[in-house]
N, CA and C atoms of all chains as a GROMACS GRO file, in nm:
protein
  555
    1UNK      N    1  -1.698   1.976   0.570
    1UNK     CA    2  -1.802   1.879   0.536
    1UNK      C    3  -1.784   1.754   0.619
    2UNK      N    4  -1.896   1.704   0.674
    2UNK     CA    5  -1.848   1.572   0.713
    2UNK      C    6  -1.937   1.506   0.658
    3UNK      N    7  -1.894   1.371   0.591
    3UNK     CA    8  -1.977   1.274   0.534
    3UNK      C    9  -2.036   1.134   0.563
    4UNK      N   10  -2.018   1.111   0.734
    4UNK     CA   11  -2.045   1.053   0.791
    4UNK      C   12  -1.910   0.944   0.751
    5UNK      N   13  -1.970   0.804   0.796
    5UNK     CA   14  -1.859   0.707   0.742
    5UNK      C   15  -1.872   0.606   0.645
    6UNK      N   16  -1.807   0.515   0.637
    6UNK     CA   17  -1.768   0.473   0.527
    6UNK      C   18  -1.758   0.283   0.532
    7UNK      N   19  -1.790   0.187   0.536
    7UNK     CA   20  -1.750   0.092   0.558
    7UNK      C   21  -1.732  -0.064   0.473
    8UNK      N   22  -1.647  -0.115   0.495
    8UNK     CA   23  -1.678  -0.256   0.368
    8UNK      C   24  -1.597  -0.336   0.439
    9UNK      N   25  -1.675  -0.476   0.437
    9UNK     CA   26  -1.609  -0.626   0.500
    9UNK      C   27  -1.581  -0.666   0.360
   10UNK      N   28  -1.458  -0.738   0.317
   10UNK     CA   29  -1.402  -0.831   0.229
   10UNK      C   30  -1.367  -0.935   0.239
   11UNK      N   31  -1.343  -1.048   0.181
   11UNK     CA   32  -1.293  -1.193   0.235
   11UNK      C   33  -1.183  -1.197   0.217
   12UNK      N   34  -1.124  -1.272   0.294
   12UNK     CA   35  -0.937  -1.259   0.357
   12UNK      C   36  -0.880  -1.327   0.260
   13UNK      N   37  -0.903  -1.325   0.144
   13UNK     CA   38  -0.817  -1.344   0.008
   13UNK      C   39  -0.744  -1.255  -0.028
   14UNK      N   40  -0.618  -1.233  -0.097
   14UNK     CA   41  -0.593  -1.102  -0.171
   14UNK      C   42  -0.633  -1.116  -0.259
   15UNK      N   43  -0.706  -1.183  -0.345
   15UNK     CA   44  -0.769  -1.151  -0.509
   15UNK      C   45  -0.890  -1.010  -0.448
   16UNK      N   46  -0.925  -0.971  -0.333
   16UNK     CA   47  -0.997  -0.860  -0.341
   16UNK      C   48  -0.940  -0.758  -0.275
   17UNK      N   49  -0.833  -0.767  -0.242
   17UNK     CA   50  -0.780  -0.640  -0.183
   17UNK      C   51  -0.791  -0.520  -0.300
   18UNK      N   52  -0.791  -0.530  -0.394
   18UNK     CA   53  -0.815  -0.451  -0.514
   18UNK      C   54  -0.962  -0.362  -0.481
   19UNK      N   55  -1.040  -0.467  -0.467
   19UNK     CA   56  -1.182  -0.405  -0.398
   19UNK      C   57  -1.138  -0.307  -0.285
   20UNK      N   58  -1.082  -0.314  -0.218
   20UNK     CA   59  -1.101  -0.254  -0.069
   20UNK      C   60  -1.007  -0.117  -0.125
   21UNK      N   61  -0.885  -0.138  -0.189
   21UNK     CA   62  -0.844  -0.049  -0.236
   21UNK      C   63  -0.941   0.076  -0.358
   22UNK      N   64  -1.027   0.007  -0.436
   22UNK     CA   65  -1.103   0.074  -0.452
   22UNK      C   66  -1.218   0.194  -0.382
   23UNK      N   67  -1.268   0.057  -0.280
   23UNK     CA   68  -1.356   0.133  -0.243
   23UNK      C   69  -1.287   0.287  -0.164
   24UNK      N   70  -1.137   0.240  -0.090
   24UNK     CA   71  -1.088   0.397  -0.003
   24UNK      C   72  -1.071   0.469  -0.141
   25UNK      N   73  -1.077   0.452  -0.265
   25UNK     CA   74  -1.030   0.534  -0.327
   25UNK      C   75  -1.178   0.622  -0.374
   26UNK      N   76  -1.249   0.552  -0.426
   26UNK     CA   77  -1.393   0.582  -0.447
   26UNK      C   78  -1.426   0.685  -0.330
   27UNK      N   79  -1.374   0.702  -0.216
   27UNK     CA   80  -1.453   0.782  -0.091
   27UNK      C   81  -1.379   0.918  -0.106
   28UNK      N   82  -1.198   0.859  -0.130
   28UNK     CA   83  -1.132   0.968  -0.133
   28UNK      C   84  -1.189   1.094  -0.238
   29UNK      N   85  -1.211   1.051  -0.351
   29UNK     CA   86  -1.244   1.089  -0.478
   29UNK      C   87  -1.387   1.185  -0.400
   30UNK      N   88  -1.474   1.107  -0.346
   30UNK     CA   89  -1.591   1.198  -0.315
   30UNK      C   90  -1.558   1.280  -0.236
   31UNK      N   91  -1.458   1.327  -0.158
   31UNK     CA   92  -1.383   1.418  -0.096
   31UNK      C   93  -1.311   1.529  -0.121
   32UNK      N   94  -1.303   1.481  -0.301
   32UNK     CA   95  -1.193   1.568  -0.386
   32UNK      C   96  -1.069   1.580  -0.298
   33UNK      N   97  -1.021   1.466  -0.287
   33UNK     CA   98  -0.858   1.464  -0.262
   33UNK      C   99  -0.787   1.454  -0.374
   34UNK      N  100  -0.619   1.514  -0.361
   34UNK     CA  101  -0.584   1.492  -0.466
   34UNK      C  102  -0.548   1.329  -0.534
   35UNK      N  103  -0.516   1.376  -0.665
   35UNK     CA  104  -0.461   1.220  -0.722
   35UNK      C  105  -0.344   1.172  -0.638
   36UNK      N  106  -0.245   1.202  -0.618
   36UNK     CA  107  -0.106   1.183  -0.511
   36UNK      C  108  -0.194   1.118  -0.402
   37UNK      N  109  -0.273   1.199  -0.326
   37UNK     CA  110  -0.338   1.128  -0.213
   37UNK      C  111  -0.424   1.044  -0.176
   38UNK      N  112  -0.478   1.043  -0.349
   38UNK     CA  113  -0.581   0.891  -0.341
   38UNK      C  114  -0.484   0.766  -0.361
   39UNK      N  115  -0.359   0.814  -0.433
   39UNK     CA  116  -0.256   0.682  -0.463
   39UNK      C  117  -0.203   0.659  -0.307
   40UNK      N  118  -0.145   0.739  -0.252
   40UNK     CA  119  -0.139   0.713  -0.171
   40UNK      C  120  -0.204   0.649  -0.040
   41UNK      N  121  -0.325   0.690  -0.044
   41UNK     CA  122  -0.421   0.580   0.061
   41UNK      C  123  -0.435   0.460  -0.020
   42UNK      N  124  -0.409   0.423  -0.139
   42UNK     CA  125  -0.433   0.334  -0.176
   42UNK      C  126  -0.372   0.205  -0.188
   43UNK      N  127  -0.226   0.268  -0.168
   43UNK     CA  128  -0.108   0.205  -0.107
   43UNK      C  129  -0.143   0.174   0.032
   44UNK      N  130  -0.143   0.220   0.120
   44UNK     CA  131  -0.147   0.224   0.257
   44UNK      C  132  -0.225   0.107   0.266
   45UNK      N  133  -0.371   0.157   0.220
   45UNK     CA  134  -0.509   0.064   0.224
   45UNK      C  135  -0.442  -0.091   0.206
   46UNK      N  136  -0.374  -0.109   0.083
   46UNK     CA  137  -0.340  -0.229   0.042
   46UNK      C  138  -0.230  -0.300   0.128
   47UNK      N  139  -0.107  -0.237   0.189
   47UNK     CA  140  -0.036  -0.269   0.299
   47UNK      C  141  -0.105  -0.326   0.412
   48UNK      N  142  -0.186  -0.235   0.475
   48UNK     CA  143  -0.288  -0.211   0.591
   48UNK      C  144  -0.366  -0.367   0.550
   49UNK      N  145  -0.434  -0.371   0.475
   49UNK     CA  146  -0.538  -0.523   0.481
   49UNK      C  147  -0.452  -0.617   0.457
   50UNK      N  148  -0.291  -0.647   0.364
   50UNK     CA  149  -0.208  -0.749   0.361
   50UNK      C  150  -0.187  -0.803   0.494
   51UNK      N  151  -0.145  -0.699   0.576
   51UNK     CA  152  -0.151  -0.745   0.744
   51UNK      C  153  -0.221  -0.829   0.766
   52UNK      N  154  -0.372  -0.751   0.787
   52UNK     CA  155  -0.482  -0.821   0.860
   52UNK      C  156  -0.526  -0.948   0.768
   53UNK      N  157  -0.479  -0.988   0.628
   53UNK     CA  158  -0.511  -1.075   0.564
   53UNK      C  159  -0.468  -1.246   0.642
   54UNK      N  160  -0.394  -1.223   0.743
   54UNK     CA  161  -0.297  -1.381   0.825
   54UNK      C  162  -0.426  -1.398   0.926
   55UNK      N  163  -0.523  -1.276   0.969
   55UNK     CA  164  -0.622  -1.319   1.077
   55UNK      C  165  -0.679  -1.478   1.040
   56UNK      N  166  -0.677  -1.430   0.914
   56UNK     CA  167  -0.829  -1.542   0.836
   56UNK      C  168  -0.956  -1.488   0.857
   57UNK      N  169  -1.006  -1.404   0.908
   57UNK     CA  170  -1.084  -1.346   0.935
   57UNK      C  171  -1.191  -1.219   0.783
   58UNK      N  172  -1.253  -1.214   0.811
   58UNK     CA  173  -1.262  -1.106   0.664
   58UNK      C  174  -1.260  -0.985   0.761
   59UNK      N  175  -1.223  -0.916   0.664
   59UNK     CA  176  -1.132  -0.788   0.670
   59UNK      C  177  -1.247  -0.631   0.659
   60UNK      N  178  -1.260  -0.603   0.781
   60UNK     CA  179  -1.343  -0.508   0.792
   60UNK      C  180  -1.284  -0.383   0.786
   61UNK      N  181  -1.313  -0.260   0.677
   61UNK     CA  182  -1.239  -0.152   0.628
   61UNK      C  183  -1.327  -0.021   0.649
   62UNK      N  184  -1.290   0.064   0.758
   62UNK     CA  185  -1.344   0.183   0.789
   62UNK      C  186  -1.292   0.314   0.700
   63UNK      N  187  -1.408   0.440   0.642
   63UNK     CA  188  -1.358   0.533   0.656
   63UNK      C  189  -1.423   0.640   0.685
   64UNK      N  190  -1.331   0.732   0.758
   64UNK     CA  191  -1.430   0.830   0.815
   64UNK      C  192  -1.347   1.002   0.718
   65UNK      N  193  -1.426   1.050   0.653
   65UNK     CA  194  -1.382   1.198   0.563
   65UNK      C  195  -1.436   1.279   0.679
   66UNK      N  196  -1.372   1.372   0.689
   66UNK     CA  197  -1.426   1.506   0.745
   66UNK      C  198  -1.377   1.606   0.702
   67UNK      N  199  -1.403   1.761   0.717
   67UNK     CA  200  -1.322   1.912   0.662
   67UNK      C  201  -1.211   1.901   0.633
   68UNK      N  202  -1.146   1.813   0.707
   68UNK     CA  203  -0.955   1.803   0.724
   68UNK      C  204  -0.901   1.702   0.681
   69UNK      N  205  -0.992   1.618   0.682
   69UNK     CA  206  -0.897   1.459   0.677
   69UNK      C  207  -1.009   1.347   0.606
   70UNK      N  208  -0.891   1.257   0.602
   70UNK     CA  209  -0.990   1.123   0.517
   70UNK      C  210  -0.932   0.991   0.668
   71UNK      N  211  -0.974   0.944   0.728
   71UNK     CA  212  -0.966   0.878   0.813
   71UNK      C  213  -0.953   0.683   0.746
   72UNK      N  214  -0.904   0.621   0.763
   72UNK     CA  215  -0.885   0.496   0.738
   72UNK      C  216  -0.878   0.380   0.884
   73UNK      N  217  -0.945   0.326   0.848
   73UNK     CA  218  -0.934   0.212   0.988
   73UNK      C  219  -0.967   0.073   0.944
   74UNK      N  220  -0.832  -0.027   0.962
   74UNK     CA  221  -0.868  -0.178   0.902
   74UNK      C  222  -0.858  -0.240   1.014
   75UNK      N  223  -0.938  -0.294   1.084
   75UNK     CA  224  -0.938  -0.443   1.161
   75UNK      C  225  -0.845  -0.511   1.198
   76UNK      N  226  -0.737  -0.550   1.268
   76UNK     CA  227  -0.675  -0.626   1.241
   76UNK      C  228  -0.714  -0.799   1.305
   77UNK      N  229  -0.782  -0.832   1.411
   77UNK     CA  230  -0.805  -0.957   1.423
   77UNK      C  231  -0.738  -1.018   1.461
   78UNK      N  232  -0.620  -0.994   1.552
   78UNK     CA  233  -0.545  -0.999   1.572
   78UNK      C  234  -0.373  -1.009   1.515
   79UNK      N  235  -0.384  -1.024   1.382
   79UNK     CA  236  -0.252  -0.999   1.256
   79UNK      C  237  -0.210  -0.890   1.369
   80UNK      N  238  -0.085  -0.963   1.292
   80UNK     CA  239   0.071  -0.793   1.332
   80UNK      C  240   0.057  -0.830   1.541
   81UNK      N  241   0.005  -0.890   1.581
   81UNK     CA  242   0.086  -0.914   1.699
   81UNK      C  243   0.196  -0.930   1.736
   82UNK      N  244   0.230  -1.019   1.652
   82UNK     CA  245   0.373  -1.078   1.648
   82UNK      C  246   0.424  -1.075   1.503
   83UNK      N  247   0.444  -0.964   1.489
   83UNK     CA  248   0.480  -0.932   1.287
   83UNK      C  249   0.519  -0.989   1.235
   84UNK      N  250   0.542  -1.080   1.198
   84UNK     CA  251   0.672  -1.102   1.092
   84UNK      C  252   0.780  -1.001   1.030
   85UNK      N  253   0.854  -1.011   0.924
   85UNK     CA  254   0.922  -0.912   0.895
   85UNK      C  255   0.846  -0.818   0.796
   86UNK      N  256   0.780  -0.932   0.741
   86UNK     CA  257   0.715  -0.829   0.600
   86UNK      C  258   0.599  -0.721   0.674
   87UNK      N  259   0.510  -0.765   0.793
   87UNK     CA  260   0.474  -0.700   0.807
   87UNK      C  261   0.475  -0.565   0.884
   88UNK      N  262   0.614  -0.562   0.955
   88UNK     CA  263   0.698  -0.444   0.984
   88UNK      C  264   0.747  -0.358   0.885
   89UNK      N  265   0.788  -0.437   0.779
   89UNK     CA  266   0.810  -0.341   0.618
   89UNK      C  267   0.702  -0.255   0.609
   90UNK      N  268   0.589  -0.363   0.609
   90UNK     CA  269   0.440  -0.302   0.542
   90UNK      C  270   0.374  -0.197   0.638
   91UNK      N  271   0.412  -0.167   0.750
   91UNK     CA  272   0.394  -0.063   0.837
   91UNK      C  273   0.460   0.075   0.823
   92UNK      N  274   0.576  -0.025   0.807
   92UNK     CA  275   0.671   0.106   0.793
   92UNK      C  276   0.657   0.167   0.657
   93UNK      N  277   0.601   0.087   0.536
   93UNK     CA  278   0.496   0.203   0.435
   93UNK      C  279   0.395   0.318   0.475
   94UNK      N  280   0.359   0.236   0.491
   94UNK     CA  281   0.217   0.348   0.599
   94UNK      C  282   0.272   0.437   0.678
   95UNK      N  283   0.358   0.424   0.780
   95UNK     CA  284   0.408   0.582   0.831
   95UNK      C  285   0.487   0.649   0.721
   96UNK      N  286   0.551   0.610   0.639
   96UNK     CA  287   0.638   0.645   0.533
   96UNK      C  288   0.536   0.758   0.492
   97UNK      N  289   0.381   0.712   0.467
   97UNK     CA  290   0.258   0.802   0.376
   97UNK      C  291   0.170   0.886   0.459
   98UNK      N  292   0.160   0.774   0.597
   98UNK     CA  293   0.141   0.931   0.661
   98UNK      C  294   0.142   0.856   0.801
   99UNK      N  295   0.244   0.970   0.869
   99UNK     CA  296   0.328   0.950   1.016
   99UNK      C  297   0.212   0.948   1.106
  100UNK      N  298   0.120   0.957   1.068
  100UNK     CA  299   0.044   0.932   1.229
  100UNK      C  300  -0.006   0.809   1.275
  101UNK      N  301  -0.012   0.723   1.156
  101UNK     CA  302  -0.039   0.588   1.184
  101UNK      C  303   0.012   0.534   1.281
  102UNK      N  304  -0.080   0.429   1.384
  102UNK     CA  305  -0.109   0.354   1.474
  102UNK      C  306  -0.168   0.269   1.468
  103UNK      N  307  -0.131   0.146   1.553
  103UNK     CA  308  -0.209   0.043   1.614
  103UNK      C  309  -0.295   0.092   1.754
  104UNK      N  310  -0.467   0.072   1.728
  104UNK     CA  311  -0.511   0.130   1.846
  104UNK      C  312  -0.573   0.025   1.895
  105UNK      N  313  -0.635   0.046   1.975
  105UNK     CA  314  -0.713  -0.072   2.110
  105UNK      C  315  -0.890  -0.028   2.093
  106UNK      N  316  -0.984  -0.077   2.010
  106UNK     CA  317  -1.094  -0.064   2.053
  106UNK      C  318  -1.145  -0.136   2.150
  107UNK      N  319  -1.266  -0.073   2.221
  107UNK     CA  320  -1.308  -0.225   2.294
  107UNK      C  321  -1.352  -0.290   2.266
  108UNK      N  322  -1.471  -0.259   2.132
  108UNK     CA  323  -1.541  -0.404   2.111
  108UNK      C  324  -1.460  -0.466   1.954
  109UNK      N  325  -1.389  -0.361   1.916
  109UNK     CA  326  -1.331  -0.426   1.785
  109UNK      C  327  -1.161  -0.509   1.780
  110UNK      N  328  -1.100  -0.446   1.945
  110UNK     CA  329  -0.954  -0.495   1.939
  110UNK      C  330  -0.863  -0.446   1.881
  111UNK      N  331  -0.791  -0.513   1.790
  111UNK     CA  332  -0.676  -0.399   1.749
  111UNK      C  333  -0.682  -0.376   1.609
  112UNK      N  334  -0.660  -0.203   1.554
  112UNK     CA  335  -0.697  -0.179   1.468
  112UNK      C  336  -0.612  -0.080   1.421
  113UNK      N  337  -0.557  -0.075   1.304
  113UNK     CA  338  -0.462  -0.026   1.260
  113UNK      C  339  -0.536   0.102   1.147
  114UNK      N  340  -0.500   0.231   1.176
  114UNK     CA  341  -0.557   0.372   1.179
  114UNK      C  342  -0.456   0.449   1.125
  115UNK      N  343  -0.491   0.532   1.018
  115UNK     CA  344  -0.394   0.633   0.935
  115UNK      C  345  -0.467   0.737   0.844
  116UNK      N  346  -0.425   0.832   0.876
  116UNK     CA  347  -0.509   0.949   0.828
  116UNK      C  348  -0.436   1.043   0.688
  117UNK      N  349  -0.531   1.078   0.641
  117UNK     CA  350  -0.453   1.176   0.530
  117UNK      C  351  -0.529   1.304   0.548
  118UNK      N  352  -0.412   1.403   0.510
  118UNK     CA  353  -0.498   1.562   0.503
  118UNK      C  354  -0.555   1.578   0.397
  119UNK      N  355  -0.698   1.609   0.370
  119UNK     CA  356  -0.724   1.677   0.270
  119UNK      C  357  -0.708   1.790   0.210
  120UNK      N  358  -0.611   1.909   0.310
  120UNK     CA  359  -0.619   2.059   0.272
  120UNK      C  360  -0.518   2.068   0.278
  121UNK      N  361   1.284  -0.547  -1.611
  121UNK     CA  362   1.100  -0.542  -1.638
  121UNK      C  363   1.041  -0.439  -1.637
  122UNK      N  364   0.921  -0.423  -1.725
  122UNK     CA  365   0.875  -0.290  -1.761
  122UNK      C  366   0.733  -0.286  -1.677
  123UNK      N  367   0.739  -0.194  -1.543
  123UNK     CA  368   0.674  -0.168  -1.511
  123UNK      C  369   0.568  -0.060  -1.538
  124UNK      N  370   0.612   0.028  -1.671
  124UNK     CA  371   0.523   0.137  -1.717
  124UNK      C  372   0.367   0.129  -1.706
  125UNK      N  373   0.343  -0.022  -1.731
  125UNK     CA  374   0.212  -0.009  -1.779
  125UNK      C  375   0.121  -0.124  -1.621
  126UNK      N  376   0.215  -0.056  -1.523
  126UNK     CA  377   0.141  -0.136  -1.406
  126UNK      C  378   0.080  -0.013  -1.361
  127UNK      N  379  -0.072  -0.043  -1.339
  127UNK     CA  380  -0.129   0.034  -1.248
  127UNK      C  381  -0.179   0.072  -1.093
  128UNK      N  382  -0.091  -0.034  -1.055
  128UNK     CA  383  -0.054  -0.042  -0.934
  128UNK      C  384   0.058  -0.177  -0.840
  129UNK      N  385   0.161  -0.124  -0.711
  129UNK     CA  386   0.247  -0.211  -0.671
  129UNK      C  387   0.280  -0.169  -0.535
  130UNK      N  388   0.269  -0.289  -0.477
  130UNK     CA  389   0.268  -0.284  -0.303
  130UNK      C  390   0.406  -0.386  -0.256
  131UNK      N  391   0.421  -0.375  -0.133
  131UNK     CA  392   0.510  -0.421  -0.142
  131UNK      C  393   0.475  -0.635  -0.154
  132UNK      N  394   0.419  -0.631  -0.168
  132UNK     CA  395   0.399  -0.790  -0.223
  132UNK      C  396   0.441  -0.794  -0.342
  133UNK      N  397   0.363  -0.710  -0.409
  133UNK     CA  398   0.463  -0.696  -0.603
  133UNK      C  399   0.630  -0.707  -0.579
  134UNK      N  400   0.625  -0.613  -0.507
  134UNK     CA  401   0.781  -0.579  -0.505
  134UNK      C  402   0.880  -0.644  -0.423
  135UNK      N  403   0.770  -0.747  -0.371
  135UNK     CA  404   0.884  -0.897  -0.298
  135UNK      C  405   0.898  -0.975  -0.415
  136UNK      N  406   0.791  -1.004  -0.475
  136UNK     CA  407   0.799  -1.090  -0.611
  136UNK      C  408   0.949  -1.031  -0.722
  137UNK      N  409   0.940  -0.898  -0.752
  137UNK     CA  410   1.075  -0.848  -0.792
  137UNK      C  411   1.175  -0.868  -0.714
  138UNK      N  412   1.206  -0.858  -0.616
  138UNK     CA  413   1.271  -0.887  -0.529
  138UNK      C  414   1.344  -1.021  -0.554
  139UNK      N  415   1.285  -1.152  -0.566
  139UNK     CA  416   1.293  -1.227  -0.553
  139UNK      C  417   1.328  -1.286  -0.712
  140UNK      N  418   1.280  -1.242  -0.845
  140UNK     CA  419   1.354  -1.223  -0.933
  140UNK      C  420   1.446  -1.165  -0.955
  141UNK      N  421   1.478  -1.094  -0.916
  141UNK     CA  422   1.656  -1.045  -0.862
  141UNK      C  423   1.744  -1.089  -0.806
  142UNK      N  424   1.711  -1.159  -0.684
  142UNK     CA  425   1.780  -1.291  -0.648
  142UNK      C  426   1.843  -1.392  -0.739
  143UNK      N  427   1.689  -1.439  -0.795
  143UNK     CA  428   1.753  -1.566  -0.884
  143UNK      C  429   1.847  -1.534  -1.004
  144UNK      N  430   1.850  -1.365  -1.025
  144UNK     CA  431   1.864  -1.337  -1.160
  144UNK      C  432   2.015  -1.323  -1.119
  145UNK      N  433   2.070  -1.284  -1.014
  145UNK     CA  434   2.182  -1.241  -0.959
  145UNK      C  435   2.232  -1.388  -0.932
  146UNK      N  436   2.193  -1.482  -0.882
  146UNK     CA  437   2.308  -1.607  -0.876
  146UNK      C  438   2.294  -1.709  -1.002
  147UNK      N  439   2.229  -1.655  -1.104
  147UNK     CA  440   2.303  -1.713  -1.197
  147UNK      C  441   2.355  -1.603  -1.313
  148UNK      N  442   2.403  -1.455  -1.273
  148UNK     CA  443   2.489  -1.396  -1.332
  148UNK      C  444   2.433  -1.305  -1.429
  149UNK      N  445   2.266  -1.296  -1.413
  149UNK     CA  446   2.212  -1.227  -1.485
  149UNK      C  447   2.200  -1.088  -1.426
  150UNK      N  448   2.119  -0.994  -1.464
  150UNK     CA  449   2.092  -0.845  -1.463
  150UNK      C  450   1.941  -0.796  -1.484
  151UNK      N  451   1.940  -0.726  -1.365
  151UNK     CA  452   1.768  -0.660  -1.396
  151UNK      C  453   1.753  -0.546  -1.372
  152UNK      N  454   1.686  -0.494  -1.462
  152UNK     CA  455   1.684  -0.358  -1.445
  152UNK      C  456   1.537  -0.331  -1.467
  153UNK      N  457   1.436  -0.215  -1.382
  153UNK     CA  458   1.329  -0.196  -1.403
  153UNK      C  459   1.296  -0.055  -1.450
  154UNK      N  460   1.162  -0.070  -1.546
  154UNK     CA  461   1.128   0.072  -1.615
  154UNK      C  462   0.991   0.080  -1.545
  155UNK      N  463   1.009   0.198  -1.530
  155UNK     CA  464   0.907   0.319  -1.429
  155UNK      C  465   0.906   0.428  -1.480
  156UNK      N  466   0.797   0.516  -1.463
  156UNK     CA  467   0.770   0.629  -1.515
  156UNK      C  468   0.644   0.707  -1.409
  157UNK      N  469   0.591   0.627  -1.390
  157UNK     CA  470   0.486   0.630  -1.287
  157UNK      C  471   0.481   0.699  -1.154
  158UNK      N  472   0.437   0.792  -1.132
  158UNK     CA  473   0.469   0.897  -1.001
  158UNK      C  474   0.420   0.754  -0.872
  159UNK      N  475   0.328   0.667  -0.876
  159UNK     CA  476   0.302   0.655  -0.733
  159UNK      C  477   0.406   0.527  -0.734
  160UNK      N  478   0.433   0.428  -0.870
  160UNK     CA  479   0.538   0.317  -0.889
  160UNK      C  480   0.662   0.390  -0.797
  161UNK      N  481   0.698   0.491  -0.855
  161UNK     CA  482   0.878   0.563  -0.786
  161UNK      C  483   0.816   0.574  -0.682
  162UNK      N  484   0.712   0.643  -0.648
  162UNK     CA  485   0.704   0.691  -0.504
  162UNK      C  486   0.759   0.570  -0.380
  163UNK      N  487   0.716   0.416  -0.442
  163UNK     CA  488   0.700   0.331  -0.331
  163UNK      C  489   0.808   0.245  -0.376
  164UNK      N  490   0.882   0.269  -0.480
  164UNK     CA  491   1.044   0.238  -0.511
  164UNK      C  492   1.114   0.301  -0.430
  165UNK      N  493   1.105   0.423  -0.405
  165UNK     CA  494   1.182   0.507  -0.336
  165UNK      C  495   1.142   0.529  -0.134
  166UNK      N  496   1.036   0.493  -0.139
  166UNK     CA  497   0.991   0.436   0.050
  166UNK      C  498   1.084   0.331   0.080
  167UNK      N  499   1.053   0.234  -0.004
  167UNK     CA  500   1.111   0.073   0.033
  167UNK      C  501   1.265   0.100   0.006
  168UNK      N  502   1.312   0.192  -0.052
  168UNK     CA  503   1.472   0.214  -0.083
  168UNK      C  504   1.536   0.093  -0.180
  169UNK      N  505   1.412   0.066  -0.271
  169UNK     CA  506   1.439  -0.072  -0.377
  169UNK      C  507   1.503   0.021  -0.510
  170UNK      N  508   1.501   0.177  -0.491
  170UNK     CA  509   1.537   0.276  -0.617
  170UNK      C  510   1.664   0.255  -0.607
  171UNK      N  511   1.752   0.194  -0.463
  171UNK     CA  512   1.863   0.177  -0.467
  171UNK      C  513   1.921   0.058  -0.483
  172UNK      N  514   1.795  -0.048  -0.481
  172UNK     CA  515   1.853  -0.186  -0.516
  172UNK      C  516   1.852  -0.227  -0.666
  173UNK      N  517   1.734  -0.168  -0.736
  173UNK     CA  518   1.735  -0.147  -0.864
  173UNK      C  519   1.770  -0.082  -0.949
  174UNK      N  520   1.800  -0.106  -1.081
  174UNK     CA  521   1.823   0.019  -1.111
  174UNK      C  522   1.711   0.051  -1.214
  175UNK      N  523   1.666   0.188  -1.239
  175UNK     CA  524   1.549   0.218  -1.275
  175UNK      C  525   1.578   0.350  -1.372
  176UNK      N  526   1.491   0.279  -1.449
  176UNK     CA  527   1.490   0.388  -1.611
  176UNK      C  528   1.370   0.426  -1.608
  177UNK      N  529   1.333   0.523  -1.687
  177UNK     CA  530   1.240   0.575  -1.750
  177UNK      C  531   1.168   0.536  -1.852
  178UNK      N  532   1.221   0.502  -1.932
  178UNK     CA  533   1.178   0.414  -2.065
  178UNK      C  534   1.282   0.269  -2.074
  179UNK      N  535   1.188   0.189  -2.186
  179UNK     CA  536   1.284   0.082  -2.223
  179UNK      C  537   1.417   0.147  -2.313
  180UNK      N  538   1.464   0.202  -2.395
  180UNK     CA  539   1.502   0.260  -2.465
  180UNK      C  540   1.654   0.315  -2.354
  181UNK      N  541   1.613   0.383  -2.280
  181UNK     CA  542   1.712   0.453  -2.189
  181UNK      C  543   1.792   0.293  -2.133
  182UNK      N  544   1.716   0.173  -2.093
  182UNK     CA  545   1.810   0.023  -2.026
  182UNK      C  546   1.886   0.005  -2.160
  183UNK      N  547   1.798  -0.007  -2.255
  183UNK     CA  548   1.934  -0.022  -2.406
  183UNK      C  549   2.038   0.086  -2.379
  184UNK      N  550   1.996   0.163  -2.363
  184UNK     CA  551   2.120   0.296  -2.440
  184UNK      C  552   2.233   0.310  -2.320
  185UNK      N  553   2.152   0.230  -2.222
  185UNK     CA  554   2.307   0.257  -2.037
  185UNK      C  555   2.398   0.144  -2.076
   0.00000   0.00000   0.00000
């Protein structure tokens, strides 16, 4: 199935990271992923935007479901250039949940931090 | 602290514990946290805080250690 994608801007507060964590969970759910793997993106999700939360920027949250996978992509705005420590911790969650995570290079979006889960 | 009835913790929660552990440790106190929660352990046990804490199951089990 592919369900096209998925998207939500939030304001660079954490009083809504809860939102954003919702909404990957809300997509996961329409995917029928399991419970383990909606907690788990949901973790990630929430790591993943703590980052990008230092841009100041609001926080633009991609997802893309397909046959295989639930796709996640947060903005970063430049956050995590120069990490701090916490946010090397908070990375190293995210590969912890799922190893393929990366920092990638769009061209018109810059750098954007990407982590996928299997659905099957 | 009884985390049973949290429905969710990232590692920002778990700097905040963190950091009550600290204070609790230089003035001679003790903390111990209750979990039960599959995705709570899960990210106790990523961060390797299952080894900084020590972690029960119930309140009942921190009385009875």
């Amino acid at each position: 199935m592919s369900a096209g994608s998925f998207r939500i801007e939030i304001p660079a507060v954490p009083e809504h990271l809860g939102t954003a964590r919702a909404f990957v969970a809300a997509v996961a759910h329409e995917v029928e992923a399991s419970e383990e793997t909606v907690a788990d993106l949901k973790l990630a999700t929430s790591e993943a935007c703590t980052i990008a939360l230092s841009s100041g920027q609001p926080i633009r949250l991609r997802v893309f479901p397909t046959e295989a996978a639930l796709e996640v992509r947060v903005d970063l705005h430049g956050a995590g250039d120069g990490p701090p420590d916490e946010d090397v911790e908070r990375r190293e969650v995210i590969a912890s949940l799922f190893p393929d995570a990366a920092i990638l290079t769009e061209p018109d979006t810059g750098a954007v931090l990407r982590f996928s889960a299997p659905l099957r | 602290m009884n985390l049973g009835d949290v429905g969710f913790i990232d590692s920002s929660g778990l700097g905040v514990l963190v950091q009550a552990k600290k204070q609790l440790d230089e003035v001679g106190g003790e903390m111990a946290l209750v979990a039960h929660d599959g995705p709570t352990l899960k990210v106790l046990a990523i961060t390797g805080l299952d080894k900084v804490f020590r972690v029960y199951p119930s309140v009942e089990d921190v009385l009875a250690s």
